[in-house]
NULOSE-675760 format. One record per atom (N, C-alpha, C): residue number from 1; residue in one letter; atom name; x, z, y. Coordinates in nm, 4 decimals. Layout:
N
@resi->NUM resn->A name->CA c1->X c3->Z c2->Y
...
***
This chain:
83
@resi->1 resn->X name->N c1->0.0807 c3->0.0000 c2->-0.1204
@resi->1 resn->X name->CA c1->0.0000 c3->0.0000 c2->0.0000
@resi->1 resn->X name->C c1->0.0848 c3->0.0000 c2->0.1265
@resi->2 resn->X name->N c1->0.2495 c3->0.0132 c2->0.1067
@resi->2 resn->X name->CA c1->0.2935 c3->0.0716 c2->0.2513
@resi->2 resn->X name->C c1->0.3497 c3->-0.0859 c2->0.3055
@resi->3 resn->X name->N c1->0.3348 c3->-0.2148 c2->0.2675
@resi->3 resn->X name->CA c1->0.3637 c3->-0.3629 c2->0.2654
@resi->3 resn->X name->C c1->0.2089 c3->-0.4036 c2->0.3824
@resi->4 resn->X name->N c1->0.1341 c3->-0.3346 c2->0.4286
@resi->4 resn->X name->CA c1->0.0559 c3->-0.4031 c2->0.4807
@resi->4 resn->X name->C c1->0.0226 c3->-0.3790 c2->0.6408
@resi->5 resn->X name->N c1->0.1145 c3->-0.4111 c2->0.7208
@resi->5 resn->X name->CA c1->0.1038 c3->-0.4167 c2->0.8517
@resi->5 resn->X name->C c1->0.0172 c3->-0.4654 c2->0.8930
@resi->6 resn->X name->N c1->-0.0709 c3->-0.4425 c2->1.0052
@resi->6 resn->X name->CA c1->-0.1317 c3->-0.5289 c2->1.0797
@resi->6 resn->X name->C c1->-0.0468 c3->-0.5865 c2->1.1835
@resi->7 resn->X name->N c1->-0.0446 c3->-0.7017 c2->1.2730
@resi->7 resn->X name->CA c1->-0.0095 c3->-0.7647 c2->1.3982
@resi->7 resn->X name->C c1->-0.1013 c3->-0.6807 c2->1.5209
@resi->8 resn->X name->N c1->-0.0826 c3->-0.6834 c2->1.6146
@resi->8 resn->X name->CA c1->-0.1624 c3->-0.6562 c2->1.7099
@resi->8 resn->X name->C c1->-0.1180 c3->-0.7379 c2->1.8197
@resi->9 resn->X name->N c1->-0.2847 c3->-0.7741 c2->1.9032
@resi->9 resn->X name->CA c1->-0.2651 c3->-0.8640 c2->1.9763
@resi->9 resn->X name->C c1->-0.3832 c3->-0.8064 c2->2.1273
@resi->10 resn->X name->N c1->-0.3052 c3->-0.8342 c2->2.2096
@resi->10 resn->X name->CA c1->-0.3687 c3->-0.7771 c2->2.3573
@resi->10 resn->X name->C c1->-0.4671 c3->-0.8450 c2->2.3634
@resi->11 resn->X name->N c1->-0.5782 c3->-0.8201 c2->2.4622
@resi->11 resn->X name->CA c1->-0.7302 c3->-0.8394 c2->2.4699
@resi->11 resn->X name->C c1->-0.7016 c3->-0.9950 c2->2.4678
@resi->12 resn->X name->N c1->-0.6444 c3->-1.0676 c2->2.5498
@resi->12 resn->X name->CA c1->-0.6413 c3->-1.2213 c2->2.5607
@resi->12 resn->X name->C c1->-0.5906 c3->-1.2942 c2->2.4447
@resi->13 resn->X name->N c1->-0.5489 c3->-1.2418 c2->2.3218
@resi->13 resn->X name->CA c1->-0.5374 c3->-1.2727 c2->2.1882
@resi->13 resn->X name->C c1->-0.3933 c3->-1.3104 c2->2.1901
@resi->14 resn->X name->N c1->-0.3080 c3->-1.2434 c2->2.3419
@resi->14 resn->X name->CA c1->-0.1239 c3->-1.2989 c2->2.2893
@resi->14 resn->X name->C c1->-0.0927 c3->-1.1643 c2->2.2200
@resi->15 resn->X name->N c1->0.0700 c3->-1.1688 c2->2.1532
@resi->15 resn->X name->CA c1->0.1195 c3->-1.0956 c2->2.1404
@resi->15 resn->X name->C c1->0.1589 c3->-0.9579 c2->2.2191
@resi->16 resn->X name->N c1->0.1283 c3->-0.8463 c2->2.2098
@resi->16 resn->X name->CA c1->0.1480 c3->-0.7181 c2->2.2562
@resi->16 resn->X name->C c1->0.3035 c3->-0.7185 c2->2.3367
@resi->17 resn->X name->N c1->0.3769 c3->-0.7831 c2->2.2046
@resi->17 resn->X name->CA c1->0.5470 c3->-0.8092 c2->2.2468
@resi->17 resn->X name->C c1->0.5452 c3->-0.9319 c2->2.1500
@resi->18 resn->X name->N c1->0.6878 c3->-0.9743 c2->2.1776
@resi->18 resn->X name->CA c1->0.7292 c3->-1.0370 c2->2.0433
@resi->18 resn->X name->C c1->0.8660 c3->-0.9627 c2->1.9675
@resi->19 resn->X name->N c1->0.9818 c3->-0.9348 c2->2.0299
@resi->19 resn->X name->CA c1->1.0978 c3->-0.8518 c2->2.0159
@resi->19 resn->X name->C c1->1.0758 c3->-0.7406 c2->2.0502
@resi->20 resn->X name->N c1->1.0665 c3->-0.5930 c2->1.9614
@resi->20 resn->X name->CA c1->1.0121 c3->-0.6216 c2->1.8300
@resi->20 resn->X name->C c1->0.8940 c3->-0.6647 c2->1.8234
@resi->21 resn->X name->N c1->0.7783 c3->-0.7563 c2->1.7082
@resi->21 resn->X name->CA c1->0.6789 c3->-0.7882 c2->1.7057
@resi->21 resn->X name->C c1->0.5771 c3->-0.6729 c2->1.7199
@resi->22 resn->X name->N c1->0.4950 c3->-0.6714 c2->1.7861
@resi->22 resn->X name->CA c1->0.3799 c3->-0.5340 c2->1.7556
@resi->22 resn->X name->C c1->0.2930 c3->-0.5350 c2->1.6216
@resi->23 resn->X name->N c1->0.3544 c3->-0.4665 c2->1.5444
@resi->23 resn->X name->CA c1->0.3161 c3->-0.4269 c2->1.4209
@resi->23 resn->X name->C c1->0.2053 c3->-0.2538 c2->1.4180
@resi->24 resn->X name->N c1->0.1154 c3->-0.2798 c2->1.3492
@resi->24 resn->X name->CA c1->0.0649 c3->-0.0971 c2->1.3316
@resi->24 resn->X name->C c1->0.0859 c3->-0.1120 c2->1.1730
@resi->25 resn->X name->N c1->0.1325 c3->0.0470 c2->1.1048
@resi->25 resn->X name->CA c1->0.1346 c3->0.0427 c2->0.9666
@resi->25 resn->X name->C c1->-0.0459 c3->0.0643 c2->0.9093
@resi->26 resn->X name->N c1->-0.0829 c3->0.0197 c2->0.8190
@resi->26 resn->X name->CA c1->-0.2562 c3->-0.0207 c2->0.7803
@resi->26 resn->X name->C c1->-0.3042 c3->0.1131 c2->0.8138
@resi->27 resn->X name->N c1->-0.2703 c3->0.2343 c2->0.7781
@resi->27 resn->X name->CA c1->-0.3497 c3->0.3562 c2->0.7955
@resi->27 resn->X name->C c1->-0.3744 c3->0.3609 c2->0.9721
@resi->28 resn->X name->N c1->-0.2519 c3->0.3561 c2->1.0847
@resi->28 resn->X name->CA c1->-0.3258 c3->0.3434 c2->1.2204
@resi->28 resn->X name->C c1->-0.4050 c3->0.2073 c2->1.2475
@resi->29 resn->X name->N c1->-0.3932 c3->0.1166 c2->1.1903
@resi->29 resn->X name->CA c1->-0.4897 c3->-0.0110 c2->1.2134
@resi->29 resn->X name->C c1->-0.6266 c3->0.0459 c2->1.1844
@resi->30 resn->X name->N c1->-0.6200 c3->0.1088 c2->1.0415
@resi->30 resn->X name->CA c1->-0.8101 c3->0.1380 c2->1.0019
@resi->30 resn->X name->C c1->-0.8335 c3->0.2681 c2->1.1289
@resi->31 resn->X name->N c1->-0.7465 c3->0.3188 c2->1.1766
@resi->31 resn->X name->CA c1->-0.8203 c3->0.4524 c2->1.3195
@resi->31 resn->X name->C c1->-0.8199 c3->0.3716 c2->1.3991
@resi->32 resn->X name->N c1->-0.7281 c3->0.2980 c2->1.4738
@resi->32 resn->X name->CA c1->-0.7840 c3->0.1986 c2->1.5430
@resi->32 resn->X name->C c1->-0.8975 c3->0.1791 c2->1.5729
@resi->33 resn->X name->N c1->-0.9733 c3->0.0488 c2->1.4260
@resi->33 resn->X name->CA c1->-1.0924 c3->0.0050 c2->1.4173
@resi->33 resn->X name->C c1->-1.1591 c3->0.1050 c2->1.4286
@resi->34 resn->X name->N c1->-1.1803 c3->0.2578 c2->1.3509
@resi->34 resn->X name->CA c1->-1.2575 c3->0.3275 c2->1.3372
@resi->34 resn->X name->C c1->-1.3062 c3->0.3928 c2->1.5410
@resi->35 resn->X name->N c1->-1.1819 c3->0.3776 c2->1.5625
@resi->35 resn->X name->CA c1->-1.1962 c3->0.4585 c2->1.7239
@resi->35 resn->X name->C c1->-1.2589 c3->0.3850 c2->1.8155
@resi->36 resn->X name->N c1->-1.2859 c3->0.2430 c2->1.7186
@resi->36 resn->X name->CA c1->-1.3570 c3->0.1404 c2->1.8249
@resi->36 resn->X name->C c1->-1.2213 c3->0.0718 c2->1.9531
@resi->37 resn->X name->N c1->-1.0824 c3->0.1076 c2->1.9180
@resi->37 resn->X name->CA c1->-1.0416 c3->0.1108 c2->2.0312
@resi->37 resn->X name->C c1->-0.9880 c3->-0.0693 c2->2.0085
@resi->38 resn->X name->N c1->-0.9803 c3->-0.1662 c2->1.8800
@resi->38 resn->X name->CA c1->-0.9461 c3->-0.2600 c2->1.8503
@resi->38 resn->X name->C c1->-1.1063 c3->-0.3223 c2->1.7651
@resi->39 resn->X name->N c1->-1.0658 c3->-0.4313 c2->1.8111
@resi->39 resn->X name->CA c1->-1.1730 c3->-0.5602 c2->1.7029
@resi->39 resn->X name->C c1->-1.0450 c3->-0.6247 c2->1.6221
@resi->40 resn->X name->N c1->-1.0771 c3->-0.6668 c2->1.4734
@resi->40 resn->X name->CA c1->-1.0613 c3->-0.7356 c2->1.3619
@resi->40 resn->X name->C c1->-1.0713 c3->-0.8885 c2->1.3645
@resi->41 resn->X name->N c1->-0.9443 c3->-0.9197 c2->1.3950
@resi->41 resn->X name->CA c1->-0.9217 c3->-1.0868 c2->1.3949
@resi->41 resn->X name->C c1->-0.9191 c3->-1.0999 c2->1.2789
@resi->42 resn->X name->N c1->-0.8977 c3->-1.0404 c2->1.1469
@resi->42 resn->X name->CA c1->-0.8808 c3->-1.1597 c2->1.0040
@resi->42 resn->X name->C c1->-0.8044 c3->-1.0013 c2->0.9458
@resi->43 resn->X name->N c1->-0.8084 c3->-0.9927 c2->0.7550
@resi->43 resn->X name->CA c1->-0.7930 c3->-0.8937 c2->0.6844
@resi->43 resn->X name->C c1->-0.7800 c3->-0.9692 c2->0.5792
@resi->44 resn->X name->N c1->-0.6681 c3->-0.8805 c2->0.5032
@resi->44 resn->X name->CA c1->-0.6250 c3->-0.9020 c2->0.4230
@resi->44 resn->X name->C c1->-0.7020 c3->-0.9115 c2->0.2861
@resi->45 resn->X name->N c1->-0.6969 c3->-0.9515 c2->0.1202
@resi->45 resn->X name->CA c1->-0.7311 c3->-0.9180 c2->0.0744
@resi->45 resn->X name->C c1->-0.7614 c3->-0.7886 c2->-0.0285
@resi->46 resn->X name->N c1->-0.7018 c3->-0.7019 c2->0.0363
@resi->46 resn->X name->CA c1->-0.6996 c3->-0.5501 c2->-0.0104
@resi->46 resn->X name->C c1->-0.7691 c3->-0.4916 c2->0.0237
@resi->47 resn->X name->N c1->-0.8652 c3->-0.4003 c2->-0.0602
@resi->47 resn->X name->CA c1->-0.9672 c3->-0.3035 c2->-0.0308
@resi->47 resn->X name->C c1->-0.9457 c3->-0.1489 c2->-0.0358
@resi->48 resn->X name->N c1->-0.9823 c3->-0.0975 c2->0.0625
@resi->48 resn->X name->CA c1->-0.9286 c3->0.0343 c2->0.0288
@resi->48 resn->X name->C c1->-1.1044 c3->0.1188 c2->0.0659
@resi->49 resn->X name->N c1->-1.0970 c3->0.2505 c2->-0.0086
@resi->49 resn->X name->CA c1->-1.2237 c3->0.2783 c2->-0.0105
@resi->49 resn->X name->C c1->-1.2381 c3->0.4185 c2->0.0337
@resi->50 resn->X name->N c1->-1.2996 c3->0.5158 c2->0.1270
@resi->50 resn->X name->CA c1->-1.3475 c3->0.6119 c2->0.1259
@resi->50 resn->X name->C c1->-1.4691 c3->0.6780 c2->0.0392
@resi->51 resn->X name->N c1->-1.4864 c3->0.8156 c2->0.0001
@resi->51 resn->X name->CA c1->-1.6151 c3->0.8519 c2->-0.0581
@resi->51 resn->X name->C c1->-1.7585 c3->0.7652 c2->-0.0126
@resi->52 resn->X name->N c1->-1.7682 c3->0.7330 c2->0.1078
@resi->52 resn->X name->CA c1->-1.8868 c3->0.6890 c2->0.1461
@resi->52 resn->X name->C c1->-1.8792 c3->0.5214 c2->0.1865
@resi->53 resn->X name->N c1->-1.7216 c3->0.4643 c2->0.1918
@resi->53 resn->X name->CA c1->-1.7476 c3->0.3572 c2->0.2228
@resi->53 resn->X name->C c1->-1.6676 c3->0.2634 c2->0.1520
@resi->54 resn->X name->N c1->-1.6394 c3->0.1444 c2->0.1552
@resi->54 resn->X name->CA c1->-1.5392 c3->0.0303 c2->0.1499
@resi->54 resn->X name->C c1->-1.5227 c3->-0.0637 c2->0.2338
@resi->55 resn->X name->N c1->-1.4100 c3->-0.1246 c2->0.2531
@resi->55 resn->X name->CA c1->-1.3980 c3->-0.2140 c2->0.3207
@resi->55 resn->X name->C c1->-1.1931 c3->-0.2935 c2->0.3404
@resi->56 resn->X name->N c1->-1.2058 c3->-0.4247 c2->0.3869
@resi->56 resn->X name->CA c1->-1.0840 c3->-0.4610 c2->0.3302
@resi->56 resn->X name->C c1->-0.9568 c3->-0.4339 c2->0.4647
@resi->57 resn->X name->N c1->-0.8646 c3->-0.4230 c2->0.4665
@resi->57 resn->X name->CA c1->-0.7669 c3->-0.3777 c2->0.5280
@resi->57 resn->X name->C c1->-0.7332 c3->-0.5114 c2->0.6393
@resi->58 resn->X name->N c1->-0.7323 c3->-0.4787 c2->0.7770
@resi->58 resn->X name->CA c1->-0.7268 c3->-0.5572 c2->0.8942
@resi->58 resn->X name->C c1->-0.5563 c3->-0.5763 c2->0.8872
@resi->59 resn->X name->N c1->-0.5509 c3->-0.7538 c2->0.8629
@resi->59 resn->X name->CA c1->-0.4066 c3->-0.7663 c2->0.9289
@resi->59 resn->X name->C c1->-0.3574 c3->-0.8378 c2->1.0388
@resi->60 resn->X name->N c1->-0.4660 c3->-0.8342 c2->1.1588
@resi->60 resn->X name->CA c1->-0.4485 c3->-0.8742 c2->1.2726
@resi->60 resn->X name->C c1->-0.5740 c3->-0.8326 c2->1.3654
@resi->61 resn->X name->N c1->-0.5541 c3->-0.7167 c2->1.4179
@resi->61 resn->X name->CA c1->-0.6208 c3->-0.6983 c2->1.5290
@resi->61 resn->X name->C c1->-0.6073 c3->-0.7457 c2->1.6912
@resi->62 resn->X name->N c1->-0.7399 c3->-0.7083 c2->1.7625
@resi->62 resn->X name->CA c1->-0.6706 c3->-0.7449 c2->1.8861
@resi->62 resn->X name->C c1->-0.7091 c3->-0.6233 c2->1.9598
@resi->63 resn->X name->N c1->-0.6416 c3->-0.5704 c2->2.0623
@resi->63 resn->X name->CA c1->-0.6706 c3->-0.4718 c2->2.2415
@resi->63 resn->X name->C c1->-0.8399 c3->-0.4964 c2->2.2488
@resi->64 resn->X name->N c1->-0.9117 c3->-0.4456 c2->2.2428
@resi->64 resn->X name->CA c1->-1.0445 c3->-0.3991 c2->2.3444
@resi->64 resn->X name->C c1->-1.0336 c3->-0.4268 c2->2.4554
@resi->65 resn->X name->N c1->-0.9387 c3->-0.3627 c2->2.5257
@resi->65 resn->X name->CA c1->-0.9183 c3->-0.3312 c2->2.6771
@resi->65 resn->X name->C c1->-0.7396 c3->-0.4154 c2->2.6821
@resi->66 resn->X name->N c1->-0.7584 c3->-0.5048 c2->2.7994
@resi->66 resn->X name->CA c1->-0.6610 c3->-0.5678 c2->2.8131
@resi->66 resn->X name->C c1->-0.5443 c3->-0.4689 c2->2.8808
@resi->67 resn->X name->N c1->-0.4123 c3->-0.4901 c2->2.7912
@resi->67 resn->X name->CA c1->-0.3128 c3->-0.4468 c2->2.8407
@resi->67 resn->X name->C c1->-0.1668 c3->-0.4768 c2->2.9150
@resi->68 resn->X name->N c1->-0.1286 c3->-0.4811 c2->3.0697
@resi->68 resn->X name->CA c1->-0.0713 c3->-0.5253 c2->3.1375
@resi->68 resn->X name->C c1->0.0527 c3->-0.5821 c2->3.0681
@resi->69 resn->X name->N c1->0.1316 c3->-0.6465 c2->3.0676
@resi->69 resn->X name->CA c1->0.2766 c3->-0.6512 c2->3.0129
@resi->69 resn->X name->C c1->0.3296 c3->-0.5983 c2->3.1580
@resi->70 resn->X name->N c1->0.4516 c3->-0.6037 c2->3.1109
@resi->70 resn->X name->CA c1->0.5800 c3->-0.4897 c2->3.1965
@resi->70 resn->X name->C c1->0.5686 c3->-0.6384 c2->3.3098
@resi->71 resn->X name->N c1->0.6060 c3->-0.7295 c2->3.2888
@resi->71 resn->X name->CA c1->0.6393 c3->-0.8174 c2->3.4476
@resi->71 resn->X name->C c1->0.4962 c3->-0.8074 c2->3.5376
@resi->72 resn->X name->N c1->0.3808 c3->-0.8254 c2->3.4786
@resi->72 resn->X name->CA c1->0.2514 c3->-0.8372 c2->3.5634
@resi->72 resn->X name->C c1->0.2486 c3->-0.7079 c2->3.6124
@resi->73 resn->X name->N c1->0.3223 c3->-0.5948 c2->3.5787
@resi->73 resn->X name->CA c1->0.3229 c3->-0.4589 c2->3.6570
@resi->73 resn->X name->C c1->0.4114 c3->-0.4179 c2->3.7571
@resi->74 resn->X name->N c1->0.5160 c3->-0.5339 c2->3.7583
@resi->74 resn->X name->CA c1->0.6217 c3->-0.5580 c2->3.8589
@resi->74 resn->X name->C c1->0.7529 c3->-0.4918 c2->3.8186
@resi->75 resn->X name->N c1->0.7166 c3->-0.4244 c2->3.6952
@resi->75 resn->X name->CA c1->0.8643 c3->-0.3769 c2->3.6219
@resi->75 resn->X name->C c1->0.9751 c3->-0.4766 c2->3.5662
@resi->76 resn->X name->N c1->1.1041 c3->-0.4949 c2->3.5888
@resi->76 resn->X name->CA c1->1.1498 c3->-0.6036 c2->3.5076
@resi->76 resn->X name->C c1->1.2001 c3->-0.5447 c2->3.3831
@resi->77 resn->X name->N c1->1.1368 c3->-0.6186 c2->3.2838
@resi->77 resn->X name->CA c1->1.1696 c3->-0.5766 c2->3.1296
@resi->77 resn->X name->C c1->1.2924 c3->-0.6377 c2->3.1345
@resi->78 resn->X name->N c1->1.3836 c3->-0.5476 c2->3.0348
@resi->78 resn->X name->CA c1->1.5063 c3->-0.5006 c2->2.9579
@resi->78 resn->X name->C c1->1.5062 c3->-0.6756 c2->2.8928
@resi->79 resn->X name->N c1->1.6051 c3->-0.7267 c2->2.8976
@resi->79 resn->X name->CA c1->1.6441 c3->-0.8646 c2->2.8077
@resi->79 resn->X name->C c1->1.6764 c3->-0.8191 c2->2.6512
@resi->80 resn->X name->N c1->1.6047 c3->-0.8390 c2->2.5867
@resi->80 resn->X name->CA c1->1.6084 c3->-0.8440 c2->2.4641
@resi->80 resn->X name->C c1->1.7152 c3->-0.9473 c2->2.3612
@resi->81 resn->X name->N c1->1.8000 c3->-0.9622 c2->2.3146
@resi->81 resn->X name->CA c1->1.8749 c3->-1.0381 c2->2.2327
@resi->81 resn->X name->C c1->1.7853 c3->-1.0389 c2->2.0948
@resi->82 resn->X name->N c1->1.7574 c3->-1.0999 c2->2.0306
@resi->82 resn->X name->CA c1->1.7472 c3->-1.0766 c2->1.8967
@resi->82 resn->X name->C c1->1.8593 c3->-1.0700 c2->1.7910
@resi->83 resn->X name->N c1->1.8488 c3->-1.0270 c2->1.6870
@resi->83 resn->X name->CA c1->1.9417 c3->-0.9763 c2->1.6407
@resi->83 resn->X name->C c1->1.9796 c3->-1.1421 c2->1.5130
***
């Protein structure tokens, strides 16, 4: 079960970042959804089940609420190299 990241993607459906990619590990993706604080772009085929429910594991969510990146806030982000 610990192989199943979700992506996360800001309200306008880009990437959060790319270096590093915005990843959540599946257990904060399902509080996420549960907190209402993300919607479910597409899930994997793995089901995982509570006493009262089921349902299949999100591997790409997106932001609810749109979130600024660092330049639209007038901060200049750190240059990233990739490795």
């Amino acid at each position: 079960m610990q192989n199943f990241p979700a992506l996360v993607l800001n309200a306008d459906f880009r990437p959060l970042s790319l270096f590093p990619l915005s990843l959540l590990p599946w257990q904060d993706a399902v509080t996420a959804v549960f907190k209402d604080h993300v919607c479910v772009v597409a899930e994997y085929d793995k089901w995982v089940a509570s006493p009262s429910m089921k349902f299949r594991l999100p591997s790409v969510v997106a932001m609810r609420d749109y979130i600024p990146h660092a330049e639209a806030r007038g901060v200049h982000a750190v240059q990233r190299v990739p490795a």
